[in-house]
mmCIF file as Biopython writes it, N, C-alpha, C and O atoms, coordinates in Angstrom:
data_model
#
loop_
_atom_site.group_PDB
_atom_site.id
_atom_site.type_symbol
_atom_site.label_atom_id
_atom_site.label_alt_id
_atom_site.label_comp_id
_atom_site.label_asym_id
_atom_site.label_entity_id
_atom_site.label_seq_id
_atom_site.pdbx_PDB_ins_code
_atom_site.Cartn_x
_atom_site.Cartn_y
_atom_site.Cartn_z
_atom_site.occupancy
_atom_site.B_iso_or_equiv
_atom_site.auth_seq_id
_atom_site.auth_asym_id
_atom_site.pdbx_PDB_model_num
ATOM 1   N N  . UNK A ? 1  ? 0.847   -1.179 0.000  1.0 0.0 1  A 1 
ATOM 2   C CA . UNK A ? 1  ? 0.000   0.000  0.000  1.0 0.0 1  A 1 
ATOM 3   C C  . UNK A ? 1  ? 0.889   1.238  0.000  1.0 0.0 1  A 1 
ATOM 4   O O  . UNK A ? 1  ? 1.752   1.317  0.875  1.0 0.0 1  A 1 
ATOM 5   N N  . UNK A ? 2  ? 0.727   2.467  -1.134 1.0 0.0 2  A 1 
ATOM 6   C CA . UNK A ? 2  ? 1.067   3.651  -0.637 1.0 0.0 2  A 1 
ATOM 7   C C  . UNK A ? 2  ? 0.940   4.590  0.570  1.0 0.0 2  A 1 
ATOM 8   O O  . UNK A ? 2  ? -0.040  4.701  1.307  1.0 0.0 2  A 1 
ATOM 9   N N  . UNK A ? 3  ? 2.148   5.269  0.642  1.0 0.0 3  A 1 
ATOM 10  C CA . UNK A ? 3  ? 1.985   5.940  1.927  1.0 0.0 3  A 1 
ATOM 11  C C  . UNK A ? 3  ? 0.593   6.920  1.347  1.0 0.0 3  A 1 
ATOM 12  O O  . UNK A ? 3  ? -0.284  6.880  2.210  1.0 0.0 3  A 1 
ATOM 13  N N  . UNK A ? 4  ? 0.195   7.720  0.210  1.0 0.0 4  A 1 
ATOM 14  C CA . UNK A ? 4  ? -0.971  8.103  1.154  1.0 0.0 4  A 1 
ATOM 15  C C  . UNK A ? 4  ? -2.523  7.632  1.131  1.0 0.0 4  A 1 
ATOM 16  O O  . UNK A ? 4  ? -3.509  8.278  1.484  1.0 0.0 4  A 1 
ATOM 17  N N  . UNK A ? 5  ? -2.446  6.281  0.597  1.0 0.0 5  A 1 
ATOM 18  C CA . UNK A ? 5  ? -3.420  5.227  0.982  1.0 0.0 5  A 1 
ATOM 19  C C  . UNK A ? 5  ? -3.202  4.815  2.013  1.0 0.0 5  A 1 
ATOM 20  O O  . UNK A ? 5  ? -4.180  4.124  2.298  1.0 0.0 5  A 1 
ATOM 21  N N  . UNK A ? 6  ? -2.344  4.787  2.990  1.0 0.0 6  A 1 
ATOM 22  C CA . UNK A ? 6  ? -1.828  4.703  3.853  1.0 0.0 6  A 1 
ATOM 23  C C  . UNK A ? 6  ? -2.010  5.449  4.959  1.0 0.0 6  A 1 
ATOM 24  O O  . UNK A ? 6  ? -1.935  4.899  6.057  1.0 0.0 6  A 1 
ATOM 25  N N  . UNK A ? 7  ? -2.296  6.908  4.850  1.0 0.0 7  A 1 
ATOM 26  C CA . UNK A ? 7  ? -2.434  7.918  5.468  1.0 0.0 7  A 1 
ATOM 27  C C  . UNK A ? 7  ? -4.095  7.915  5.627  1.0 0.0 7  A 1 
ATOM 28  O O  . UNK A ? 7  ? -4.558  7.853  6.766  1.0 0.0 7  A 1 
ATOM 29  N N  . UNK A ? 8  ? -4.965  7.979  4.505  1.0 0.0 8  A 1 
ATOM 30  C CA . UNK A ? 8  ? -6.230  8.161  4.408  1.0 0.0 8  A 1 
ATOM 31  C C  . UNK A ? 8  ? -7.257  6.705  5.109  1.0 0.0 8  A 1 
ATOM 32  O O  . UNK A ? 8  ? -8.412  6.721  5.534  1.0 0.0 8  A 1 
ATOM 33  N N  . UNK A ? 9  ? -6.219  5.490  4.992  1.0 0.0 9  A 1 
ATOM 34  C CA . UNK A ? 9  ? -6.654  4.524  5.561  1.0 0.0 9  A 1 
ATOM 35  C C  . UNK A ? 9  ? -6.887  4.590  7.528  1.0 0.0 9  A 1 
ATOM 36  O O  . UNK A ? 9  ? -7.800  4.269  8.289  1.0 0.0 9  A 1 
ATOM 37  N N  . UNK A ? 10 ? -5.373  5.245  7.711  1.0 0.0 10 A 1 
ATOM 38  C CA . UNK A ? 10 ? -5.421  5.822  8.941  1.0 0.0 10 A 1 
ATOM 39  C C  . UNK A ? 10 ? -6.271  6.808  9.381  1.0 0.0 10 A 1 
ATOM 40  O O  . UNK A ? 10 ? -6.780  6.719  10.498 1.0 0.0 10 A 1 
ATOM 41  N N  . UNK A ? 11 ? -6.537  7.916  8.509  1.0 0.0 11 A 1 
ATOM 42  C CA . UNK A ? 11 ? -7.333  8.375  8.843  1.0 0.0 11 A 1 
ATOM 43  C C  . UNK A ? 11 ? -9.174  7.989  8.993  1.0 0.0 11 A 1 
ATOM 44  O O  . UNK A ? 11 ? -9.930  8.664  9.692  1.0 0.0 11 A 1 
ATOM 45  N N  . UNK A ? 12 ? -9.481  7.140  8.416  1.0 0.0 12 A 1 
ATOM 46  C CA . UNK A ? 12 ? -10.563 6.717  8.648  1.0 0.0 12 A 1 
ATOM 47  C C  . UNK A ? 12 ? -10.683 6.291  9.669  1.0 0.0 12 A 1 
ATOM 48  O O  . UNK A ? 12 ? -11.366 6.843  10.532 1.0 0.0 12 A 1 
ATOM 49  N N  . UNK A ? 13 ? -9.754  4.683  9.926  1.0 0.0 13 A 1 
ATOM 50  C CA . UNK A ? 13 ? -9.898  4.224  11.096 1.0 0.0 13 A 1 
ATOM 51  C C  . UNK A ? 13 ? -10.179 5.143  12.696 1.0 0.0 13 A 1 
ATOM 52  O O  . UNK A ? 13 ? -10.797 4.871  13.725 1.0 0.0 13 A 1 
ATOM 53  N N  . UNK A ? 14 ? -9.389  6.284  12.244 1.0 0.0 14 A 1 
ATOM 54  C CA . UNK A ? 14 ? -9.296  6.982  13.619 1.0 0.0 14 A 1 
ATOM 55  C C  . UNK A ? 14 ? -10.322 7.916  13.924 1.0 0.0 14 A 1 
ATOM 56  O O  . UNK A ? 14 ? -10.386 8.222  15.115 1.0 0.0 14 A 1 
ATOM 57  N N  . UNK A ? 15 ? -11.295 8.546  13.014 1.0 0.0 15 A 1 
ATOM 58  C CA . UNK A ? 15 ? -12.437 9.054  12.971 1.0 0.0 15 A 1 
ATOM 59  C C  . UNK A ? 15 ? -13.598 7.930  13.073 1.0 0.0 15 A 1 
ATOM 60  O O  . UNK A ? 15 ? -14.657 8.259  13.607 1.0 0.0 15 A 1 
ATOM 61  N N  . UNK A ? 16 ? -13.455 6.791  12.644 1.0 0.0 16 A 1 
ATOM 62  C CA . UNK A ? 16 ? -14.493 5.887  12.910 1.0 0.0 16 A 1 
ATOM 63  C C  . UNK A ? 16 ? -14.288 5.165  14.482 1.0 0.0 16 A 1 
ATOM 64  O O  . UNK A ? 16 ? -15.237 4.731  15.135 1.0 0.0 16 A 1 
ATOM 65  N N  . UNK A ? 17 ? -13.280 5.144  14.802 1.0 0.0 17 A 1 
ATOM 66  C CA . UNK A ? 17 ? -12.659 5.044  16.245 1.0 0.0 17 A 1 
ATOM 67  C C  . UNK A ? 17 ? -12.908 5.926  17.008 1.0 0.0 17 A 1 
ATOM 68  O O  . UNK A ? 17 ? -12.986 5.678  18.211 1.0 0.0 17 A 1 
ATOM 69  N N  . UNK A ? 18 ? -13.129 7.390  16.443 1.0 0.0 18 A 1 
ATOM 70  C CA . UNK A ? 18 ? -13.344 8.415  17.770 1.0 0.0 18 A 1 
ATOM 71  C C  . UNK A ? 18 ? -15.016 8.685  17.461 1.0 0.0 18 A 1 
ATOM 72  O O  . UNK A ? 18 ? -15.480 9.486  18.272 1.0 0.0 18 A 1 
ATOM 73  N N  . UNK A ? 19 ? -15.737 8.322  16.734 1.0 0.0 19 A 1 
ATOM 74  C CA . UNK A ? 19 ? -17.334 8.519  16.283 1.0 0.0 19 A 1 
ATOM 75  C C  . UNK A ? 19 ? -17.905 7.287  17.221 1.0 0.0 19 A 1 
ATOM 76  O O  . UNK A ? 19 ? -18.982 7.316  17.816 1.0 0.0 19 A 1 
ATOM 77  N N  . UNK A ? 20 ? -16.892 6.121  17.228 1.0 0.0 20 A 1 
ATOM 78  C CA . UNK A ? 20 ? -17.720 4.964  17.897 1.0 0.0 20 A 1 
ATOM 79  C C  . UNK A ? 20 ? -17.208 4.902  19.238 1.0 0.0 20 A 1 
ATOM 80  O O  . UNK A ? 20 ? -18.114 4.461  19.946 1.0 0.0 20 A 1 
ATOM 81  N N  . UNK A ? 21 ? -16.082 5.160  19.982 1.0 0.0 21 A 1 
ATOM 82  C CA . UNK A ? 21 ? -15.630 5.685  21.449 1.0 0.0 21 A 1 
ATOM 83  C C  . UNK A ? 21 ? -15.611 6.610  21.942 1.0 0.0 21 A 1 
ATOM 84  O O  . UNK A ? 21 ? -15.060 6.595  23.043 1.0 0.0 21 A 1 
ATOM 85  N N  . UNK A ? 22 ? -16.182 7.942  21.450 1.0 0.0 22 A 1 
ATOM 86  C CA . UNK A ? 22 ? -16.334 9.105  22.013 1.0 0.0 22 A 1 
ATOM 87  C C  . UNK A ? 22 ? -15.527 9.710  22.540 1.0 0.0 22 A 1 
ATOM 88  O O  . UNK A ? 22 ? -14.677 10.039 21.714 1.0 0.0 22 A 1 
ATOM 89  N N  . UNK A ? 23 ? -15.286 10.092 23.604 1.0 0.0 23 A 1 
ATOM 90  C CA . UNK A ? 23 ? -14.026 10.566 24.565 1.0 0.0 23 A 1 
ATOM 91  C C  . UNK A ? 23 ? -13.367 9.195  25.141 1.0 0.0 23 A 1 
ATOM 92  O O  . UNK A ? 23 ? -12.269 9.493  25.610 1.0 0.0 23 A 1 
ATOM 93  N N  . UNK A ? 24 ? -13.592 7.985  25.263 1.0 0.0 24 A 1 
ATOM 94  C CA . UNK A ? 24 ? -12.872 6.685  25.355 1.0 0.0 24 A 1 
ATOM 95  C C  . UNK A ? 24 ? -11.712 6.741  24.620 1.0 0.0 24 A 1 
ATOM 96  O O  . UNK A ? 24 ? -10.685 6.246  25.083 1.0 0.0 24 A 1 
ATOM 97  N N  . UNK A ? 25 ? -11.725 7.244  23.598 1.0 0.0 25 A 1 
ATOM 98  C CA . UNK A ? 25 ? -10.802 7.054  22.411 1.0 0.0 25 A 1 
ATOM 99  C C  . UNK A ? 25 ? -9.609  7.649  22.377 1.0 0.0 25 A 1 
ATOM 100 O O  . UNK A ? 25 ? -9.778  8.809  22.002 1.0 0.0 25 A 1 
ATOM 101 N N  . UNK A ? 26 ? -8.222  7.365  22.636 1.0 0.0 26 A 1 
ATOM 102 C CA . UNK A ? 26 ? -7.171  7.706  22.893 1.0 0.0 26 A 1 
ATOM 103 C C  . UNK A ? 26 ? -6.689  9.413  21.442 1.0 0.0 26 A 1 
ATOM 104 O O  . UNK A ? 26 ? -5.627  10.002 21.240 1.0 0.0 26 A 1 
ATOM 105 N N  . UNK A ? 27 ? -7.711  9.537  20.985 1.0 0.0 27 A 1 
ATOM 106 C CA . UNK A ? 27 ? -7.247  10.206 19.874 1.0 0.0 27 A 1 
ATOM 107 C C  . UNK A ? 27 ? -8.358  11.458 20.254 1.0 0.0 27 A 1 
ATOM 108 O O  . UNK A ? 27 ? -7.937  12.608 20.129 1.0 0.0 27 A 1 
ATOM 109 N N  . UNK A ? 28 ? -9.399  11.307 20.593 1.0 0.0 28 A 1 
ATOM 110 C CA . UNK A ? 28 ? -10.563 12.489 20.840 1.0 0.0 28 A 1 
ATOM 111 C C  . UNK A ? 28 ? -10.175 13.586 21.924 1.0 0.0 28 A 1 
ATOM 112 O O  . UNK A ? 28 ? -10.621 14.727 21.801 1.0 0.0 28 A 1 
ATOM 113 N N  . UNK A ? 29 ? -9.383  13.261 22.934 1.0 0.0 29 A 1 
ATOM 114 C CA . UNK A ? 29 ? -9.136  14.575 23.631 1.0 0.0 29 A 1 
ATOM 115 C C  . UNK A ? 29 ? -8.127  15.262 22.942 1.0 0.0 29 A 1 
ATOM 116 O O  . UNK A ? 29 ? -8.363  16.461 22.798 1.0 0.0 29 A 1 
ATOM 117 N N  . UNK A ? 30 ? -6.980  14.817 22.434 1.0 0.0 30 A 1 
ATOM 118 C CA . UNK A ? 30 ? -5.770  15.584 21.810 1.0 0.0 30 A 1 
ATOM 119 C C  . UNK A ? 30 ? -6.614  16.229 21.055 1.0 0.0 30 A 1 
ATOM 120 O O  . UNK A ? 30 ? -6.774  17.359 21.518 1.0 0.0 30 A 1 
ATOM 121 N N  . UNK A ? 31 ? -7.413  15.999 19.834 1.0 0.0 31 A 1 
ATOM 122 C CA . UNK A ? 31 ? -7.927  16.711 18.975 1.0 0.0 31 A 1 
ATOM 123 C C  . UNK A ? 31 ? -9.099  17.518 19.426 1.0 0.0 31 A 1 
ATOM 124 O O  . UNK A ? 31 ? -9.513  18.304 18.574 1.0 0.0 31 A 1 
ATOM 125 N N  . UNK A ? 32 ? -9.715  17.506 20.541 1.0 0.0 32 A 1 
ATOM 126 C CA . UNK A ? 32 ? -10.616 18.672 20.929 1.0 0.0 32 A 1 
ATOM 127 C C  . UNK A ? 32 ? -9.899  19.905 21.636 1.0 0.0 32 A 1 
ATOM 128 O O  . UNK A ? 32 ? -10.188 21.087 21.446 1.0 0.0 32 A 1 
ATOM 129 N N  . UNK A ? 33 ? -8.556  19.240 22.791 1.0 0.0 33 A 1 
ATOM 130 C CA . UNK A ? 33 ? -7.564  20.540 22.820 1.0 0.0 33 A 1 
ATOM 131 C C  . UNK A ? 33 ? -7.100  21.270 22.217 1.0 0.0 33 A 1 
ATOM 132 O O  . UNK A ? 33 ? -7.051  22.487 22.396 1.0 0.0 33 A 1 
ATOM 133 N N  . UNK A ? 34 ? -6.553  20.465 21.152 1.0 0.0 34 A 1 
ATOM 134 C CA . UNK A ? 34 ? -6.239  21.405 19.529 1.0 0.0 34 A 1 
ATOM 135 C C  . UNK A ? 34 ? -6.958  22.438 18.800 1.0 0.0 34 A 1 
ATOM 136 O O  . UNK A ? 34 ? -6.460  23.326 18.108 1.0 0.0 34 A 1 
ATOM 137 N N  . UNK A ? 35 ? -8.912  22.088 19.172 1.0 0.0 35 A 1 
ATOM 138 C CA . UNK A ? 35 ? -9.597  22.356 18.130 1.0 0.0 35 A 1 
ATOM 139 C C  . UNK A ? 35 ? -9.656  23.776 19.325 1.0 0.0 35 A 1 
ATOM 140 O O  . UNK A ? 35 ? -9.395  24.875 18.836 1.0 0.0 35 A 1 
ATOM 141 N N  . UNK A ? 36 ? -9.998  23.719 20.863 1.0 0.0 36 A 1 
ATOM 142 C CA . UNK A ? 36 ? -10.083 24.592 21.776 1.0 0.0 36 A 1 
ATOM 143 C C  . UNK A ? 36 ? -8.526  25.752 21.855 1.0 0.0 36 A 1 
ATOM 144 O O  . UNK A ? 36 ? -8.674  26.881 22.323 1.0 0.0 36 A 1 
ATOM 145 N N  . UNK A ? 37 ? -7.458  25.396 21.468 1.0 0.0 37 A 1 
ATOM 146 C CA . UNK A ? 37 ? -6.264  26.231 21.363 1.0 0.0 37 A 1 
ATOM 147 C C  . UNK A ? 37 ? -6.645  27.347 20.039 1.0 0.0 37 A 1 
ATOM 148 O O  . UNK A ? 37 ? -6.684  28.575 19.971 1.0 0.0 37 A 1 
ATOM 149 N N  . UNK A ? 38 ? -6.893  26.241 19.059 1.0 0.0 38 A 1 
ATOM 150 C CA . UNK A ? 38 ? -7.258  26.870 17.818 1.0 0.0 38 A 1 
ATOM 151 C C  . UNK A ? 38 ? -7.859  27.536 17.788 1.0 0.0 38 A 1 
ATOM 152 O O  . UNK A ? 38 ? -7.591  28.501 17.073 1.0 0.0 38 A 1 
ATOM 153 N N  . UNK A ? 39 ? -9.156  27.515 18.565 1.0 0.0 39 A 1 
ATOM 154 C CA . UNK A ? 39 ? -10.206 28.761 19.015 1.0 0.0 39 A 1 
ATOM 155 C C  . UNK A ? 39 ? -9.945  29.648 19.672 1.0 0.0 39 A 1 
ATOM 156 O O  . UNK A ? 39 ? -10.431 30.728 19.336 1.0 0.0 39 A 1 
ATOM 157 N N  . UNK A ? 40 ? -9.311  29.612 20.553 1.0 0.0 40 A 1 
ATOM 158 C CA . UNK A ? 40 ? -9.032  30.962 21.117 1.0 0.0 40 A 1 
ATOM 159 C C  . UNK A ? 40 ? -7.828  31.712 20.970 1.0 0.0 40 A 1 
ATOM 160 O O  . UNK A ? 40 ? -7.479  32.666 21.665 1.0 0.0 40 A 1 
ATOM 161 N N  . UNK A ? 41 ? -6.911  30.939 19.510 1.0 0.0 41 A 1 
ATOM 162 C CA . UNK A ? 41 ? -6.249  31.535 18.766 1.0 0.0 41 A 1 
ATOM 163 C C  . UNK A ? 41 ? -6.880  32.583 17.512 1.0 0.0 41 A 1 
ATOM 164 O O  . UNK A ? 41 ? -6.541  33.699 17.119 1.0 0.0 41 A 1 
ATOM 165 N N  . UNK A ? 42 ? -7.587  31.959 17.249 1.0 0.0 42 A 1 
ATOM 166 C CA . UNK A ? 42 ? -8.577  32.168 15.923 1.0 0.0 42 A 1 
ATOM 167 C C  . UNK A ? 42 ? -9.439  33.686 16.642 1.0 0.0 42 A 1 
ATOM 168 O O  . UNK A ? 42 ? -9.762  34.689 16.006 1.0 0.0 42 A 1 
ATOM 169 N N  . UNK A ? 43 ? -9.670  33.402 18.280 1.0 0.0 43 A 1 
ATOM 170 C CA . UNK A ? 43 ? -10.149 34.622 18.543 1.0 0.0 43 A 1 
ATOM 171 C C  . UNK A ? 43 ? -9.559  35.948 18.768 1.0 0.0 43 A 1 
ATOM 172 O O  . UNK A ? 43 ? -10.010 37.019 18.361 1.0 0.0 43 A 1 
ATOM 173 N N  . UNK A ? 44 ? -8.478  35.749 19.476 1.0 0.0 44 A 1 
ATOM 174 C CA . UNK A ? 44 ? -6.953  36.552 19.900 1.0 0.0 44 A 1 
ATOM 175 C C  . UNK A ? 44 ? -6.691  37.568 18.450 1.0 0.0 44 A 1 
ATOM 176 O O  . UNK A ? 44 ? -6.764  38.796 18.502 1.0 0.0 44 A 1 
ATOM 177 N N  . UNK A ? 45 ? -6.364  36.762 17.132 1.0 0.0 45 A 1 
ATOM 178 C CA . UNK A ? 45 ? -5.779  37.209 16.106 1.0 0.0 45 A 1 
ATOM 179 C C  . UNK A ? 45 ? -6.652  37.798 15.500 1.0 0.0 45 A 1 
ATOM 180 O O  . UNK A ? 45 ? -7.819  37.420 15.392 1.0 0.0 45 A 1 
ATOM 181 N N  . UNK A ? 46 ? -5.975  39.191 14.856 1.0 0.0 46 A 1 
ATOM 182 C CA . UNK A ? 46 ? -7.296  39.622 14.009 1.0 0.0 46 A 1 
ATOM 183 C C  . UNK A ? 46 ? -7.479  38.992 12.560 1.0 0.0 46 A 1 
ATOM 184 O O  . UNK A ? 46 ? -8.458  39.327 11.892 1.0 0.0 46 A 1 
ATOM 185 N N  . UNK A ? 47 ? -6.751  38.277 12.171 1.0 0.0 47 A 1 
ATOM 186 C CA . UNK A ? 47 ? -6.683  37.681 10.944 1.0 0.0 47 A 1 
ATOM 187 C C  . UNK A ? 47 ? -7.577  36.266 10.892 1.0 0.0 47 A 1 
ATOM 188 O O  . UNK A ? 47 ? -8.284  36.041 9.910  1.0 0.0 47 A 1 
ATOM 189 N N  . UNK A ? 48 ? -7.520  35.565 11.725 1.0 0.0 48 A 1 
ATOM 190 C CA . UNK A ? 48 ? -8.433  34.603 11.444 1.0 0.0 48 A 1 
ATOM 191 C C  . UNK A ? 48 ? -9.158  34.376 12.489 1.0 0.0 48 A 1 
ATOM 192 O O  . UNK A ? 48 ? -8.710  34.441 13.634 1.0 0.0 48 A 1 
ATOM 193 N N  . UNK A ? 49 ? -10.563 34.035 12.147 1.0 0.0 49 A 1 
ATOM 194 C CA . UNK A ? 49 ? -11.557 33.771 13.027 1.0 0.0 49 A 1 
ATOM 195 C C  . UNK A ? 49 ? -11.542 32.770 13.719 1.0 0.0 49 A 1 
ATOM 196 O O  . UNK A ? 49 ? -10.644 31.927 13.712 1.0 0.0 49 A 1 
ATOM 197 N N  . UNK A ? 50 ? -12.936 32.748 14.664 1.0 0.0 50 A 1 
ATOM 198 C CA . UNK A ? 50 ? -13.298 31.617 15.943 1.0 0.0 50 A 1 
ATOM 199 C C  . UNK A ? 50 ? -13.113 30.524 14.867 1.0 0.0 50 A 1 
ATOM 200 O O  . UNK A ? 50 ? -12.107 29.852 15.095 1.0 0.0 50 A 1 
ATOM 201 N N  . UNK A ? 51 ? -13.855 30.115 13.659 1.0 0.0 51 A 1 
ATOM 202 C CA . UNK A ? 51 ? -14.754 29.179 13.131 1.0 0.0 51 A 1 
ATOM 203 C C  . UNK A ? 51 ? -13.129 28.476 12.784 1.0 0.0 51 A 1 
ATOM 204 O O  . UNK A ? 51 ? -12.869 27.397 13.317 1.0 0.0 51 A 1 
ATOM 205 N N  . UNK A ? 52 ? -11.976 29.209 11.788 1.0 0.0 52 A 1 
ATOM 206 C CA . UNK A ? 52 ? -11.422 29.139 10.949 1.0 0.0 52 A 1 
ATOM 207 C C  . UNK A ? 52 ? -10.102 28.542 12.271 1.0 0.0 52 A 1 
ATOM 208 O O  . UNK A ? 52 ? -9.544  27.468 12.049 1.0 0.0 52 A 1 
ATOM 209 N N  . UNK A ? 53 ? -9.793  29.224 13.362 1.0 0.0 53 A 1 
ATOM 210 C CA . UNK A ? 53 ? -8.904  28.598 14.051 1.0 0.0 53 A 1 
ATOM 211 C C  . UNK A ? 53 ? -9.480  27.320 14.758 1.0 0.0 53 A 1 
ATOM 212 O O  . UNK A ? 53 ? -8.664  26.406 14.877 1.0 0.0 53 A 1 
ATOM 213 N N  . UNK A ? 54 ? -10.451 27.146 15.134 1.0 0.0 54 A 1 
ATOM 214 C CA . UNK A ? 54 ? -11.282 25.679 15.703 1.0 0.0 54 A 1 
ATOM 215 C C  . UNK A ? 54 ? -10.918 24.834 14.733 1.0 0.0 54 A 1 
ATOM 216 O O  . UNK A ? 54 ? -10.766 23.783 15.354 1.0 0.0 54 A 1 
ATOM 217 N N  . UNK A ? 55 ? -10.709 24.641 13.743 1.0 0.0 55 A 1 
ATOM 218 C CA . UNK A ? 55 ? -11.023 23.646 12.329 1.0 0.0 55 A 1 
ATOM 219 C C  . UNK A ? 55 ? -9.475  23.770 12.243 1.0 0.0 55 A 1 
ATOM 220 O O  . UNK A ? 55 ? -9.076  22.635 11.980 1.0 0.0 55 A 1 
ATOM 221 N N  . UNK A ? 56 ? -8.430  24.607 12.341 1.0 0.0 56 A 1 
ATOM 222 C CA . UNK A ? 56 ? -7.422  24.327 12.045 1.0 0.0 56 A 1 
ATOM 223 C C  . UNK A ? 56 ? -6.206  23.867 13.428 1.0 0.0 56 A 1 
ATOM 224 O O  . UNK A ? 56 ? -5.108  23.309 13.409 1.0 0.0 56 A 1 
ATOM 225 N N  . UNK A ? 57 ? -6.997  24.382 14.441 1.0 0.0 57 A 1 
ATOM 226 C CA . UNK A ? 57 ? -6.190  23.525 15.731 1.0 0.0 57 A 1 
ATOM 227 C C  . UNK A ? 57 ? -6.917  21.839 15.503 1.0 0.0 57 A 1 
ATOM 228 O O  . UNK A ? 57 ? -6.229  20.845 15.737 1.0 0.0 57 A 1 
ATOM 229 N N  . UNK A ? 58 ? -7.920  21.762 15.173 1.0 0.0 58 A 1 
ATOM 230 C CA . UNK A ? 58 ? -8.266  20.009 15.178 1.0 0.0 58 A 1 
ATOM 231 C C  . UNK A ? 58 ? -7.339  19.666 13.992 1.0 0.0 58 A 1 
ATOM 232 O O  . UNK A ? 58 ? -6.666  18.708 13.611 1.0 0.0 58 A 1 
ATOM 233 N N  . UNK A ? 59 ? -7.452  20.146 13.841 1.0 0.0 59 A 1 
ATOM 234 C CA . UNK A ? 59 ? -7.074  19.699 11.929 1.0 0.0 59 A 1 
ATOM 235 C C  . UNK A ? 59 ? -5.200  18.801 12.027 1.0 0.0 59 A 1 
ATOM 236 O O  . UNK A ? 59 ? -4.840  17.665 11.716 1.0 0.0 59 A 1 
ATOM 237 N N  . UNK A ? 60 ? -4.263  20.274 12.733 1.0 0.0 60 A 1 
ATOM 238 C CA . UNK A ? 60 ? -3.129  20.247 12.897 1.0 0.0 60 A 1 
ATOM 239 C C  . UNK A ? 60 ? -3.236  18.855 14.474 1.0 0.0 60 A 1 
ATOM 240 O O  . UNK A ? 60 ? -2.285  18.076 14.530 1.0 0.0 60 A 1 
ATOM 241 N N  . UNK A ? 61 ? -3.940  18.759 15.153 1.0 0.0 61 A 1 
ATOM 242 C CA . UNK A ? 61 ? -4.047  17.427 16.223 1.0 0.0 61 A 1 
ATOM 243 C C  . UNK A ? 61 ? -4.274  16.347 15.592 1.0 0.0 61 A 1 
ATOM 244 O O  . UNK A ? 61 ? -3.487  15.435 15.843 1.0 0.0 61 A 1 
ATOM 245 N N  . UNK A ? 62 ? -5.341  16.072 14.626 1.0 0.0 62 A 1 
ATOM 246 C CA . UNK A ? 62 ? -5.657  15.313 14.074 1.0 0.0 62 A 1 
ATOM 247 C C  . UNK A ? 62 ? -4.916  14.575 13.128 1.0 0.0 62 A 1 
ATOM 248 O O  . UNK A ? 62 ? -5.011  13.388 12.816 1.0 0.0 62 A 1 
ATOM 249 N N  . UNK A ? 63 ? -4.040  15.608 12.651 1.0 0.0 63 A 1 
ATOM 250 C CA . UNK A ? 63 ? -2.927  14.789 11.515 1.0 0.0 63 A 1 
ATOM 251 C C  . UNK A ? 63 ? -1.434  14.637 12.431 1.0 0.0 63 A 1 
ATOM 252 O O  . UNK A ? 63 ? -0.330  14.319 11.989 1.0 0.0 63 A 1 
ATOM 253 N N  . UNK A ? 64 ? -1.754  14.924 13.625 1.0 0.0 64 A 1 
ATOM 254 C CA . UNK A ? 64 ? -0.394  14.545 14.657 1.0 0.0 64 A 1 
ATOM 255 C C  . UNK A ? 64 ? -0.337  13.331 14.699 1.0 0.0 64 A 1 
ATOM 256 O O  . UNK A ? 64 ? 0.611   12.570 14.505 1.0 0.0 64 A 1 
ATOM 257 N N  . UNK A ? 65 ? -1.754  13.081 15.054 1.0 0.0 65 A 1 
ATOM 258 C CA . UNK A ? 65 ? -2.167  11.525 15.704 1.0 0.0 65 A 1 
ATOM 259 C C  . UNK A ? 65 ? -2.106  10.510 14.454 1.0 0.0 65 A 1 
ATOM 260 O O  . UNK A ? 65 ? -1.695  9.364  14.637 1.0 0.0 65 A 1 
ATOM 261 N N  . UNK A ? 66 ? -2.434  10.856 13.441 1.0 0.0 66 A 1 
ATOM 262 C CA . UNK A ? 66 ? -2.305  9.544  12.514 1.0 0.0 66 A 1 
ATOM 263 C C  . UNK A ? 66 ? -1.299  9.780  12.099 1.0 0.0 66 A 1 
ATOM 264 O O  . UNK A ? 66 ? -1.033  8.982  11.200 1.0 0.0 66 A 1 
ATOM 265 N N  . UNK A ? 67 ? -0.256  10.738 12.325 1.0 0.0 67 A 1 
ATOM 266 C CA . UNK A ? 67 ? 1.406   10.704 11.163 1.0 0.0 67 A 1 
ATOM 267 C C  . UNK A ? 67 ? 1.932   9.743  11.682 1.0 0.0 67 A 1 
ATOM 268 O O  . UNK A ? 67 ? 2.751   9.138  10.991 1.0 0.0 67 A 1 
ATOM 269 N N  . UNK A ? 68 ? 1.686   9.300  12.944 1.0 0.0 68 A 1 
ATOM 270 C CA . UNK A ? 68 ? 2.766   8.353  13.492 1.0 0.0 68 A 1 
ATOM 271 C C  . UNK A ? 68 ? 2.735   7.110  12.707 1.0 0.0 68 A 1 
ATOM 272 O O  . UNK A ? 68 ? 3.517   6.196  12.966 1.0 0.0 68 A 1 
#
């Protein structure tokens, strides 16, 4: 398998892993801290918004957790 069939494979698993364990899921708090940093980065800065830093602190957690 290619690495980024590889990557996208991971990524499923780990969204279908955190949809079916909720906060159980070793991957759902890192990425809600991320998405909560992101937000009140997104609010701080005048350049990017609440909506736009929430989505990009998960975003940057979210691809922490499956690079490994």
């Amino acid at each position: 398998m290619s690495e980024p069939d590889d990557m996208i494979e991971k990524a499923k698993a780990e969204i279908s892993g955190m949809a079916k364990q909720g906060l159980a899921h070793p991957s759902t708090k890192p990425v809600l801290t991320g998405a909560a940093i992101g937000a009140v980065a997104g609010a701080l800065l005048p350049v990017v918004s609440l909506p736009i830093g929430l989505i990009a602190g998960a975003g940057i957690a979210f691809w922490q957790r499956i690079r490994r």
